[in-house]
CHARMM internal coordinates of N, CA and C (Angstrom, degrees):
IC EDIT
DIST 1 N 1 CA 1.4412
DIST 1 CA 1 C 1.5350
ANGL 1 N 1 CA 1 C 110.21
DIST 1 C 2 N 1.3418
ANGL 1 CA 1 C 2 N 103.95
DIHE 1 N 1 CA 1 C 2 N -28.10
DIST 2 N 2 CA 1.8273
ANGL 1 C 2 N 2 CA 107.87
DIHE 1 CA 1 C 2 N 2 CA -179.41
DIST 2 CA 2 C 1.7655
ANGL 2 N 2 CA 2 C 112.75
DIHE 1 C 2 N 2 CA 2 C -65.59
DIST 2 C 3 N 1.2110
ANGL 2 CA 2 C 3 N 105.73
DIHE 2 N 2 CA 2 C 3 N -53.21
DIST 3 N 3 CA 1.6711
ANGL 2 C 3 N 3 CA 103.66
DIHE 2 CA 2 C 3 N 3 CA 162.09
DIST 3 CA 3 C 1.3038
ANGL 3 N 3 CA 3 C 120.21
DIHE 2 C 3 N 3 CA 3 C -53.41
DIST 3 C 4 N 1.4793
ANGL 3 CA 3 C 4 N 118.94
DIHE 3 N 3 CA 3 C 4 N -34.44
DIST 4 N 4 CA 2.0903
ANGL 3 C 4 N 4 CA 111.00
DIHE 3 CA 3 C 4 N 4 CA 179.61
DIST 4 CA 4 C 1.5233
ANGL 4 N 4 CA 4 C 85.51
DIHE 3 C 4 N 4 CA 4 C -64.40
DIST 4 C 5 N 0.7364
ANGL 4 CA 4 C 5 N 136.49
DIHE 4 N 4 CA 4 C 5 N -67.68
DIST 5 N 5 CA 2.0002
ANGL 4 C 5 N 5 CA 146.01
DIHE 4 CA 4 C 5 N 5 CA -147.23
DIST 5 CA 5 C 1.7632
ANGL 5 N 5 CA 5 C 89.56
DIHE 4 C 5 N 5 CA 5 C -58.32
DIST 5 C 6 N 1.4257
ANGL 5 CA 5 C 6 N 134.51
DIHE 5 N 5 CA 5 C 6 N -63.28
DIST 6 N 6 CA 0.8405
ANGL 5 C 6 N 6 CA 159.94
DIHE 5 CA 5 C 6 N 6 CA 161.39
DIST 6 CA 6 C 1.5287
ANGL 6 N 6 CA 6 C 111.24
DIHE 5 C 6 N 6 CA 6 C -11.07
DIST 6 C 7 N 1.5646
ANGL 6 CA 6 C 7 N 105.30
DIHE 6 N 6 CA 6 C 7 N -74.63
DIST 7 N 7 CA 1.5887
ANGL 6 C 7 N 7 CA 92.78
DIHE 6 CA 6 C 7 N 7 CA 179.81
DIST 7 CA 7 C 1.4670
ANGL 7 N 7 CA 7 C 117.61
DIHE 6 C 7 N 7 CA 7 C -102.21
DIST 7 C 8 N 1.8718
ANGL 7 CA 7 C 8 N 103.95
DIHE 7 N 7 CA 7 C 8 N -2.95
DIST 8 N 8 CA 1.7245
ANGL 7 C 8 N 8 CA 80.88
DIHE 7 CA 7 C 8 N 8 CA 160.63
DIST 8 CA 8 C 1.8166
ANGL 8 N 8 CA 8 C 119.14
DIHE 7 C 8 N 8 CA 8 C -99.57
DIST 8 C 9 N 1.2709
ANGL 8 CA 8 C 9 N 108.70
DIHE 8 N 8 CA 8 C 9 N 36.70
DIST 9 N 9 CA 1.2097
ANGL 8 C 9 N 9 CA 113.79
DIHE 8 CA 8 C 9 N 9 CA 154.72
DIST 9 CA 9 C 1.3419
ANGL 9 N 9 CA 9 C 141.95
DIHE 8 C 9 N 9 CA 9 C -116.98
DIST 9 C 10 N 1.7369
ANGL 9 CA 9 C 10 N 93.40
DIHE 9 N 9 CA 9 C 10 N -5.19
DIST 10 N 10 CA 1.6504
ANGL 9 C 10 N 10 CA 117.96
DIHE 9 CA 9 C 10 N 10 CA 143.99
DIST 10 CA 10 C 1.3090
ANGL 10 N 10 CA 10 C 128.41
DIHE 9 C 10 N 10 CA 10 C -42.07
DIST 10 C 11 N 1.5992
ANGL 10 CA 10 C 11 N 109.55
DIHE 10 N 10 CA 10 C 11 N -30.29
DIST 11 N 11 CA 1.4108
ANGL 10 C 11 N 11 CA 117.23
DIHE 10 CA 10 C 11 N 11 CA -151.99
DIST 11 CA 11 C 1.3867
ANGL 11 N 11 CA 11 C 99.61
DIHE 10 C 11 N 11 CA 11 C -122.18
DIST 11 C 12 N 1.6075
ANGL 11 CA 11 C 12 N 127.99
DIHE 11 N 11 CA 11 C 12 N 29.99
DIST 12 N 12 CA 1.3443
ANGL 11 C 12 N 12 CA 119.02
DIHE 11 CA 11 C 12 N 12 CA -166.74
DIST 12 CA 12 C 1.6178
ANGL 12 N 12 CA 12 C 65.71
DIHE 11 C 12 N 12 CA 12 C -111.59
DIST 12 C 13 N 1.6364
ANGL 12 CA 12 C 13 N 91.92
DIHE 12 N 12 CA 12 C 13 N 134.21
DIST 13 N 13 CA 1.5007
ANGL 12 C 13 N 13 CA 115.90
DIHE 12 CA 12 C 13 N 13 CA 168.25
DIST 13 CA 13 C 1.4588
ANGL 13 N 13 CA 13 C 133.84
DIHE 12 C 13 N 13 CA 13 C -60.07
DIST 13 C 14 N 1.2244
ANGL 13 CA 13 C 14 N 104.29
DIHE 13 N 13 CA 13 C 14 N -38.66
DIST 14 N 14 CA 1.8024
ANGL 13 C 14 N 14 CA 126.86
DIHE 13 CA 13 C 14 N 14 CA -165.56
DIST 14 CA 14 C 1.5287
ANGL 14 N 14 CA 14 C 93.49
DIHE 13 C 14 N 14 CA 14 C -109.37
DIST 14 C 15 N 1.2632
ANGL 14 CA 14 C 15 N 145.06
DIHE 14 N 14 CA 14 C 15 N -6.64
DIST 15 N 15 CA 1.4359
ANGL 14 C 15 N 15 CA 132.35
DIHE 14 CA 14 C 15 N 15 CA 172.67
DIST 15 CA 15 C 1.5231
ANGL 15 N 15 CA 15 C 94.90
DIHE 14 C 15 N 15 CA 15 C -152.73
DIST 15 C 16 N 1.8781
ANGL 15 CA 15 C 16 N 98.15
DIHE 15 N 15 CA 15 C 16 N 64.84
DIST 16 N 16 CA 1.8399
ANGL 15 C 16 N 16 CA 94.95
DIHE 15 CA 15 C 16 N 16 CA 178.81
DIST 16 CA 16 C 1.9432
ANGL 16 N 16 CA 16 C 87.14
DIHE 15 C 16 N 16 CA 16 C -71.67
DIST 16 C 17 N 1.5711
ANGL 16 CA 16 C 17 N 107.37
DIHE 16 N 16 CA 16 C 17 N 145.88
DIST 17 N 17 CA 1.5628
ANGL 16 C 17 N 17 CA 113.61
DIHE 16 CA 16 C 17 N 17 CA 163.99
DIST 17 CA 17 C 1.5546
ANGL 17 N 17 CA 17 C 105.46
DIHE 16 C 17 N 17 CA 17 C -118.44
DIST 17 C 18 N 1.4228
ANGL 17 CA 17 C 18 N 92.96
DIHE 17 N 17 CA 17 C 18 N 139.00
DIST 18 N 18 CA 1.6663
ANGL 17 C 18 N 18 CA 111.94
DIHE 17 CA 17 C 18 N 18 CA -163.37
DIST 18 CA 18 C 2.0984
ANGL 18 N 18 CA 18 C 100.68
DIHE 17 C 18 N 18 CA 18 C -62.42
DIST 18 C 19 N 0.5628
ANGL 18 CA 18 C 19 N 133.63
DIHE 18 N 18 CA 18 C 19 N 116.21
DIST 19 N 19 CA 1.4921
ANGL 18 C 19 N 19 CA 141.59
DIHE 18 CA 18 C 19 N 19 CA 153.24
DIST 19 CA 19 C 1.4950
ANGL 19 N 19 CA 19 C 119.41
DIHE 18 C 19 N 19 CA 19 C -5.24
DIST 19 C 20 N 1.2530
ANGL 19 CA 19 C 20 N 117.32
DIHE 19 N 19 CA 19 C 20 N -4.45
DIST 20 N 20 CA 1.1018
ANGL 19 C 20 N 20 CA 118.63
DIHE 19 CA 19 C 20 N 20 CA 176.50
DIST 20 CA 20 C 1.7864
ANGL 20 N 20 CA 20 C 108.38
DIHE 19 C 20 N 20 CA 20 C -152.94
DIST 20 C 21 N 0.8982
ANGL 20 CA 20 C 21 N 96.61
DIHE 20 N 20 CA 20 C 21 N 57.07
DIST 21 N 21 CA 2.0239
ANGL 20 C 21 N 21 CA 112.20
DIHE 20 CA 20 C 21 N 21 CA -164.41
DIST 21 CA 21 C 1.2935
ANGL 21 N 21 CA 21 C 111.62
DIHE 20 C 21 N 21 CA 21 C 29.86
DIST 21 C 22 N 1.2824
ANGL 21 CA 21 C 22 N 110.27
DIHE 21 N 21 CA 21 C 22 N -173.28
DIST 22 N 22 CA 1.4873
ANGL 21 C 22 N 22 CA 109.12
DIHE 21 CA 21 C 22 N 22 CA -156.44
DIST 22 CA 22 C 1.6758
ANGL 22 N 22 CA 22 C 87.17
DIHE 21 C 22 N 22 CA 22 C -97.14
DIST 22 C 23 N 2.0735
ANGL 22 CA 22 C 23 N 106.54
DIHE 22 N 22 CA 22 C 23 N 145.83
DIST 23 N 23 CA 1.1597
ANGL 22 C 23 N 23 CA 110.48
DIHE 22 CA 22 C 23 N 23 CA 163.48
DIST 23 CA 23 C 1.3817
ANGL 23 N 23 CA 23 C 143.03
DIHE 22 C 23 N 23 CA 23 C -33.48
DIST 23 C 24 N 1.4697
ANGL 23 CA 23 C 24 N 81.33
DIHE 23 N 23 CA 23 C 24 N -74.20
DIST 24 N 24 CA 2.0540
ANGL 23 C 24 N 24 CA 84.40
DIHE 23 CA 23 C 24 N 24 CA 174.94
DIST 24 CA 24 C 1.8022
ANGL 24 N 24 CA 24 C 95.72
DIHE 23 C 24 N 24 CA 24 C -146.67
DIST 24 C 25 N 1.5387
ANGL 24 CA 24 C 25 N 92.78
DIHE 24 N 24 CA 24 C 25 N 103.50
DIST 25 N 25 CA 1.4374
ANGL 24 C 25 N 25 CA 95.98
DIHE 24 CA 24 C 25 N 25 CA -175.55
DIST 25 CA 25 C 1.3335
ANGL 25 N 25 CA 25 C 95.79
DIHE 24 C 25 N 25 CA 25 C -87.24
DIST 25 C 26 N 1.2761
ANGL 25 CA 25 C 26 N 147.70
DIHE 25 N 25 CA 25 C 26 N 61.31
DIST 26 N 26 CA 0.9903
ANGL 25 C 26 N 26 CA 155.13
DIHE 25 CA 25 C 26 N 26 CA -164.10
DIST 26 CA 26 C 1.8347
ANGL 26 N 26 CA 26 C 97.88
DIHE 25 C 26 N 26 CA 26 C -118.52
DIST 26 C 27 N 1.4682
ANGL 26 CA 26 C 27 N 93.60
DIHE 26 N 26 CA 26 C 27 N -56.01
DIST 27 N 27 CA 1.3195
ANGL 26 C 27 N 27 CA 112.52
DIHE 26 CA 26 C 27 N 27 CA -169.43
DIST 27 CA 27 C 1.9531
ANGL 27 N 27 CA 27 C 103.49
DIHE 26 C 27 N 27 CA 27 C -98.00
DIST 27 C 28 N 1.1281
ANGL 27 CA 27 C 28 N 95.07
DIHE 27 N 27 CA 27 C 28 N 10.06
DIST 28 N 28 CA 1.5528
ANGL 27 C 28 N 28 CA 114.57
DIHE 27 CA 27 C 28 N 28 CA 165.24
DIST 28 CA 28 C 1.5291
ANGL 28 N 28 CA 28 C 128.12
DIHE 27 C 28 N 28 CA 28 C -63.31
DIST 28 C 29 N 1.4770
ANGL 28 CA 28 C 29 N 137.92
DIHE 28 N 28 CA 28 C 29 N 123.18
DIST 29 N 29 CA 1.1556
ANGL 28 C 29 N 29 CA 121.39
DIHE 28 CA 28 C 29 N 29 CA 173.13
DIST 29 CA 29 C 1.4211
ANGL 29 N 29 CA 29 C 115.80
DIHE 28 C 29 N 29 CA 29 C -37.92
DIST 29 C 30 N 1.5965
ANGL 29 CA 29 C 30 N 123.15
DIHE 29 N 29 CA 29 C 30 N 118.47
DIST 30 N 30 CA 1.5742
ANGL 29 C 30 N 30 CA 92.34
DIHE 29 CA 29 C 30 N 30 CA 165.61
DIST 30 CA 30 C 1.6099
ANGL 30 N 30 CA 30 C 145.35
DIHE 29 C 30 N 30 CA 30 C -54.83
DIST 30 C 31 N 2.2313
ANGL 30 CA 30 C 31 N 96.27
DIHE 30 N 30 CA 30 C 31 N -26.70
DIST 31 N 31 CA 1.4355
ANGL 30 C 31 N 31 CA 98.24
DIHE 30 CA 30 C 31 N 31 CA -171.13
DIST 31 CA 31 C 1.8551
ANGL 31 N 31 CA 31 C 111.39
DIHE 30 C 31 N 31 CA 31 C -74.57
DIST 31 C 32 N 2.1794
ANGL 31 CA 31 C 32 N 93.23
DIHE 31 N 31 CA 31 C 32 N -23.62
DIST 32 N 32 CA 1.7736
ANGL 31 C 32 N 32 CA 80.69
DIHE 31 CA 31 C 32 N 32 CA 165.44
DIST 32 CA 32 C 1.0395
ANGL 32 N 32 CA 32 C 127.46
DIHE 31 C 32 N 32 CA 32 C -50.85
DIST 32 C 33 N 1.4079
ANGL 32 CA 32 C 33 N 107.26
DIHE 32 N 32 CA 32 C 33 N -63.34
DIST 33 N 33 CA 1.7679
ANGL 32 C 33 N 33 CA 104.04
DIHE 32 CA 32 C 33 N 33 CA -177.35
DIST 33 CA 33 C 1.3991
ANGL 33 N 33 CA 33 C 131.39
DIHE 32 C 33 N 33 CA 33 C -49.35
DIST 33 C 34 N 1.3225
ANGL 33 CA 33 C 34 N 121.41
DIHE 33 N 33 CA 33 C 34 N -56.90
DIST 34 N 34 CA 1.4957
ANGL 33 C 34 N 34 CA 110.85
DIHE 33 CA 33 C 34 N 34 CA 138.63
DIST 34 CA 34 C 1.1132
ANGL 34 N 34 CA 34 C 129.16
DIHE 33 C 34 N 34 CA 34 C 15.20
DIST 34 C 35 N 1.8289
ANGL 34 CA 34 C 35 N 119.59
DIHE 34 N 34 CA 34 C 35 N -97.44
DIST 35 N 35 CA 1.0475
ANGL 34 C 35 N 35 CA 155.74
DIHE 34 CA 34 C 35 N 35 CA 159.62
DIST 35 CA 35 C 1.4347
ANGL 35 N 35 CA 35 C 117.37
DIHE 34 C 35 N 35 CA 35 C -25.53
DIST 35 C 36 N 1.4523
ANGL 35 CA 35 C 36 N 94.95
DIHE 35 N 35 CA 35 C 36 N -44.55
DIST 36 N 36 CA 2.0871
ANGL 35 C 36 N 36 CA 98.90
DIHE 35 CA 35 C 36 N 36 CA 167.89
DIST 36 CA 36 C 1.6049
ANGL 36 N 36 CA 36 C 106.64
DIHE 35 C 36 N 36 CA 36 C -82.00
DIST 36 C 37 N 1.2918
ANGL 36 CA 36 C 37 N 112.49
DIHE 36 N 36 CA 36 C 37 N -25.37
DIST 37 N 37 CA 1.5910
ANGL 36 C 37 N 37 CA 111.87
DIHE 36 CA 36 C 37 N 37 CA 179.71
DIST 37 CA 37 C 1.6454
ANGL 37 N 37 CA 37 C 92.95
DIHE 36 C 37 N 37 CA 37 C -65.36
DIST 37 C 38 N 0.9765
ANGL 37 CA 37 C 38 N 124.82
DIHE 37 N 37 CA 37 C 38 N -73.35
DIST 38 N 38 CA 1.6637
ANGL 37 C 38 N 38 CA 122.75
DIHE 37 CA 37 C 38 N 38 CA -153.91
DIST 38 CA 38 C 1.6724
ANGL 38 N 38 CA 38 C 98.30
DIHE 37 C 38 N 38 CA 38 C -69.02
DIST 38 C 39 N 1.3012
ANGL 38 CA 38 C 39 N 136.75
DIHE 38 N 38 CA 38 C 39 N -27.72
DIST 39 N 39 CA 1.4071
ANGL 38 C 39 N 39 CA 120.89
DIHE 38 CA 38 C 39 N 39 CA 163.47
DIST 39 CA 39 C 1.2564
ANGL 39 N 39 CA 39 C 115.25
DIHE 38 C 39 N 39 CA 39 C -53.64
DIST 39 C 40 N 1.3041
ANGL 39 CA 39 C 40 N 121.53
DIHE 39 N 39 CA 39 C 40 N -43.07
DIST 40 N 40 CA 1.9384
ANGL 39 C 40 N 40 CA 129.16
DIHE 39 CA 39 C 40 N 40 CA -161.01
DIST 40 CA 40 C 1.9336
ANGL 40 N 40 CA 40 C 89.07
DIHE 39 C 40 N 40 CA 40 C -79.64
DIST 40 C 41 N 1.2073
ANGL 40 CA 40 C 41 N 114.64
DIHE 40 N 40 CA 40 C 41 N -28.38
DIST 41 N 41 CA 1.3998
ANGL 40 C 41 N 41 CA 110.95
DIHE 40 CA 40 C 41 N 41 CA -176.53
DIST 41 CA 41 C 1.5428
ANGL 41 N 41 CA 41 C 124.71
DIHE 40 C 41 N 41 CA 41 C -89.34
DIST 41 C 42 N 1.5793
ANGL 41 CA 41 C 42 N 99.14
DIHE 41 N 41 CA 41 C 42 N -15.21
DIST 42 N 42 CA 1.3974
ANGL 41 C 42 N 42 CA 98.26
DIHE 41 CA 41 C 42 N 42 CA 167.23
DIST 42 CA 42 C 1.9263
ANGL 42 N 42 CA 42 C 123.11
DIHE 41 C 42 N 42 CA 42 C -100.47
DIST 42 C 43 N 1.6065
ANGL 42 CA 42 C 43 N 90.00
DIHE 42 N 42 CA 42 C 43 N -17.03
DIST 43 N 43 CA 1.3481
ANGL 42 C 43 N 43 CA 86.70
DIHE 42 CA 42 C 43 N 43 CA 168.20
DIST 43 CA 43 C 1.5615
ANGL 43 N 43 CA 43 C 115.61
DIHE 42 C 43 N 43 CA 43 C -67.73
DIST 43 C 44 N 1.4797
ANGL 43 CA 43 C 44 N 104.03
DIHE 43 N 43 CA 43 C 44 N -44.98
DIST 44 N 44 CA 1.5398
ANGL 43 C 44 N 44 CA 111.15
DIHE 43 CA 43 C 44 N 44 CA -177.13
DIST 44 CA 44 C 1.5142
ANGL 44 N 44 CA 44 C 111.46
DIHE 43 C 44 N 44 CA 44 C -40.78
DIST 44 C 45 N 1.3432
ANGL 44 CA 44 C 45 N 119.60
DIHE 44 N 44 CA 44 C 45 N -53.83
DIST 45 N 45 CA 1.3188
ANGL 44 C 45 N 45 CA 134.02
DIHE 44 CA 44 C 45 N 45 CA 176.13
DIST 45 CA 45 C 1.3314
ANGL 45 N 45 CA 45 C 117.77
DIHE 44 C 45 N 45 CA 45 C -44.43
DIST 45 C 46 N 1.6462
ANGL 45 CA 45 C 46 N 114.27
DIHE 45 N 45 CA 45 C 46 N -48.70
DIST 46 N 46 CA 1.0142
ANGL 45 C 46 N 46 CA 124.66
DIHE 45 CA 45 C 46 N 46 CA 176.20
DIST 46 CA 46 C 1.8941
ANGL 46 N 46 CA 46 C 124.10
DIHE 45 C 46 N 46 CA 46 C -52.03
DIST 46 C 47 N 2.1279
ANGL 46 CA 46 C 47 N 88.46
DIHE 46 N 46 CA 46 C 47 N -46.65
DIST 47 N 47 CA 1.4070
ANGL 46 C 47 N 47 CA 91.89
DIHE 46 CA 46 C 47 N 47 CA -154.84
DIST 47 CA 47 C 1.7381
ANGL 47 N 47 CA 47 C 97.79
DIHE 46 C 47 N 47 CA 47 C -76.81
DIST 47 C 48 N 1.5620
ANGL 47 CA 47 C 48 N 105.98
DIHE 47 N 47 CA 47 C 48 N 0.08
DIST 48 N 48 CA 1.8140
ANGL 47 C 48 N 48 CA 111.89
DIHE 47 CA 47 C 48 N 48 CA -160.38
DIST 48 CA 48 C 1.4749
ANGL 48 N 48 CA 48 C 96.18
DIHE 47 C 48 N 48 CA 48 C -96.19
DIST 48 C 49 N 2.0441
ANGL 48 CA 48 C 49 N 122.64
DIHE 48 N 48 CA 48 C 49 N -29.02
DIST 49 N 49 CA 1.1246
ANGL 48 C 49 N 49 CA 110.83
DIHE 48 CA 48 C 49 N 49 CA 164.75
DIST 49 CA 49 C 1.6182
ANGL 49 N 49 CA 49 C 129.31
DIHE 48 C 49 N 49 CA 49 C -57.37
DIST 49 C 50 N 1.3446
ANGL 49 CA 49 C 50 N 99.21
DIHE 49 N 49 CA 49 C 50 N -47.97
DIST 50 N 50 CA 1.7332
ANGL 49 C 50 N 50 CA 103.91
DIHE 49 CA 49 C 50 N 50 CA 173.96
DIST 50 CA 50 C 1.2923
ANGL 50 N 50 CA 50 C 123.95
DIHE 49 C 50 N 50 CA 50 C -51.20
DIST 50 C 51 N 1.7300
ANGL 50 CA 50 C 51 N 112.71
DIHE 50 N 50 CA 50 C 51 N -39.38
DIST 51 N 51 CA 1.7912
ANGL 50 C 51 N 51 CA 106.36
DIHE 50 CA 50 C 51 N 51 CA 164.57
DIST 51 CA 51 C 1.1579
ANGL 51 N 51 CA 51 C 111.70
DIHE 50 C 51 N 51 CA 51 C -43.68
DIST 51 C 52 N 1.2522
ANGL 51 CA 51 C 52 N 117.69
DIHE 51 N 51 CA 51 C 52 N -77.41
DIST 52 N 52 CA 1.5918
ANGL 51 C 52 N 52 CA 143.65
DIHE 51 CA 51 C 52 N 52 CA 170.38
DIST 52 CA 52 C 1.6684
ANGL 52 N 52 CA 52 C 100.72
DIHE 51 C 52 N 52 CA 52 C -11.17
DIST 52 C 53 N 1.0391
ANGL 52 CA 52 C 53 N 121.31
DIHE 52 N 52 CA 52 C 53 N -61.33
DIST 53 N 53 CA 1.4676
ANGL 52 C 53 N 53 CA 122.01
DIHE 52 CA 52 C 53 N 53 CA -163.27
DIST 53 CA 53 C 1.1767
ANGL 53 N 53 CA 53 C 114.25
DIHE 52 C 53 N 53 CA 53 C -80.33
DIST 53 C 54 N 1.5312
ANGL 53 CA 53 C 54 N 111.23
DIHE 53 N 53 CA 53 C 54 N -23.66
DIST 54 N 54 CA 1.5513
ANGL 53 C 54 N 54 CA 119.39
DIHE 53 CA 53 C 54 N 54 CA 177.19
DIST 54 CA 54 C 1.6628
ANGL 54 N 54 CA 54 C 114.89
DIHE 53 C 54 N 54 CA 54 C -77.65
DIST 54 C 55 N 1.2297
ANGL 54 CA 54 C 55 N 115.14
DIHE 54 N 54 CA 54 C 55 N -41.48
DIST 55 N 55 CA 1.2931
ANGL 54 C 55 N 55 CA 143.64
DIHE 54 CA 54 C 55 N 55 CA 166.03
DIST 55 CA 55 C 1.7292
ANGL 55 N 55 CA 55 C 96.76
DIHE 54 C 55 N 55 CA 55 C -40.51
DIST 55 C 56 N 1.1930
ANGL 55 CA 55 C 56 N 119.50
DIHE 55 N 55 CA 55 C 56 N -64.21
DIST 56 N 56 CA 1.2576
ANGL 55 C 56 N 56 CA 124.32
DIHE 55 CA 55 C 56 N 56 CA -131.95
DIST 56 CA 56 C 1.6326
ANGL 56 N 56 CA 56 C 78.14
DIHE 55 C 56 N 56 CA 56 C -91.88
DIST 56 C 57 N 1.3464
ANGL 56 CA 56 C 57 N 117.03
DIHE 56 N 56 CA 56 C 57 N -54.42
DIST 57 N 57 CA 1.6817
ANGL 56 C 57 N 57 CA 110.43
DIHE 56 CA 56 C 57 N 57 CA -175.21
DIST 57 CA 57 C 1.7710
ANGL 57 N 57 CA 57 C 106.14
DIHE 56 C 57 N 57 CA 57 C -54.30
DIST 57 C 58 N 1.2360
ANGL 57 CA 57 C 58 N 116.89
DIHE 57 N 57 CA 57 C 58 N -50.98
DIST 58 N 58 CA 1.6854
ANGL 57 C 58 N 58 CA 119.00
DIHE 57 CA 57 C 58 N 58 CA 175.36
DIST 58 CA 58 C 1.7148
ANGL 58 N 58 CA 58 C 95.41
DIHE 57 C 58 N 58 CA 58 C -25.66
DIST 58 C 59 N 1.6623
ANGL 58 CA 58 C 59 N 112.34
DIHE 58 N 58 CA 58 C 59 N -81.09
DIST 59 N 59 CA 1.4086
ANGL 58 C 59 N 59 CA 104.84
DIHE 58 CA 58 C 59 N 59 CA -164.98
DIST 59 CA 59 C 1.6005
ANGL 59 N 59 CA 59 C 118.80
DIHE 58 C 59 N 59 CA 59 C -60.54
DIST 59 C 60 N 1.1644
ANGL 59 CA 59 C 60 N 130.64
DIHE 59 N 59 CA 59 C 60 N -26.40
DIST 60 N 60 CA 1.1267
ANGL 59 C 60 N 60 CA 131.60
DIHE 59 CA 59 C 60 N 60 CA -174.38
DIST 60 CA 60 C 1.8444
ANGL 60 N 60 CA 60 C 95.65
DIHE 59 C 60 N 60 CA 60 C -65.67
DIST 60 C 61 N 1.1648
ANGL 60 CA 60 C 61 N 122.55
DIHE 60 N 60 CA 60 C 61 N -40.13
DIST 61 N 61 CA 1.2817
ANGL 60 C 61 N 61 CA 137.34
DIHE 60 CA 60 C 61 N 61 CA -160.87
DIST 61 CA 61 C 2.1425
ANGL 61 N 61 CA 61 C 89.05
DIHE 60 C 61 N 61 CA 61 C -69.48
DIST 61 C 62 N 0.8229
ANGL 61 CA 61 C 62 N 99.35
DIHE 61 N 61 CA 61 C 62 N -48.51
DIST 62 N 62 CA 1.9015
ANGL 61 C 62 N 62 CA 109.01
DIHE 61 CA 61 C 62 N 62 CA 172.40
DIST 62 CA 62 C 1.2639
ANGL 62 N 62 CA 62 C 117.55
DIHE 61 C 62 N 62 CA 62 C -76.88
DIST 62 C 63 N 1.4114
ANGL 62 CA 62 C 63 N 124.64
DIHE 62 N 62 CA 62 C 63 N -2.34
DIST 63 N 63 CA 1.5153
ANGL 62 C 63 N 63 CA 112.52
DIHE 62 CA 62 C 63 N 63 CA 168.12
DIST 63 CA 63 C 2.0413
ANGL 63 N 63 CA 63 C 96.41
DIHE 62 C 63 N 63 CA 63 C 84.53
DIST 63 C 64 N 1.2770
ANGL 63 CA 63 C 64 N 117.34
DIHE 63 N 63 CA 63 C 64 N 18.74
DIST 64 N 64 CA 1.2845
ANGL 63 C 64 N 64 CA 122.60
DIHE 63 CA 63 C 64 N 64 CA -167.09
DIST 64 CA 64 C 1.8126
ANGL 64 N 64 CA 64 C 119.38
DIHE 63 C 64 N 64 CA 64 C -104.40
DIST 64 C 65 N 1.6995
ANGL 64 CA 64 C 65 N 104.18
DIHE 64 N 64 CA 64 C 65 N -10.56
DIST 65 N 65 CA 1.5031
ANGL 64 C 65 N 65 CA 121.77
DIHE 64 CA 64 C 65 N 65 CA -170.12
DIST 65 CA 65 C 2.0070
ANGL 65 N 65 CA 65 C 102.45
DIHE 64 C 65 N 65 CA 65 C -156.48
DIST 65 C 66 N 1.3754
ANGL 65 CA 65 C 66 N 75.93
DIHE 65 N 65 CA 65 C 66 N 164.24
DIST 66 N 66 CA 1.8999
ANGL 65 C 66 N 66 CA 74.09
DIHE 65 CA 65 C 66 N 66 CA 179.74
DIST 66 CA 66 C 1.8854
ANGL 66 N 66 CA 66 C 83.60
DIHE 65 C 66 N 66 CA 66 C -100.18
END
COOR INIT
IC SEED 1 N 1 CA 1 C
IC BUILD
């Protein structure tokens, strides 16, 4: 799941993050970083809901969940 999160957060246009984290986010906007925190956290969410739902339809699909 760390690689899905991984490269579609390569590809966010407006908060591309360098491949090897940011240098010295020190001297970093704070509200960017931020802003890349809650993107990487909502995709995550996102990409952890879709397991979840796939999972859950699989057993329902087996007579295994309501």
């Amino acid at each position: 799941m760390y690689e899905e999160i991984a490269d579609a957060v390569m590809h966010l246009d407006k908060f591309l993050i360098p491949a090897h984290g940011i240098n010295q986010p020190d001297f970093e906007n704070p509200m960017n970083l931020f802003k890349r925190q809650l993107k990487i956290e909502e995709l995550s969410f996102e990409l952890a809901h879709k397991k979840y739902q796939k999972s859950l339809n699989d057993l329902i699909k087996i007579g295994r969940a309501d």
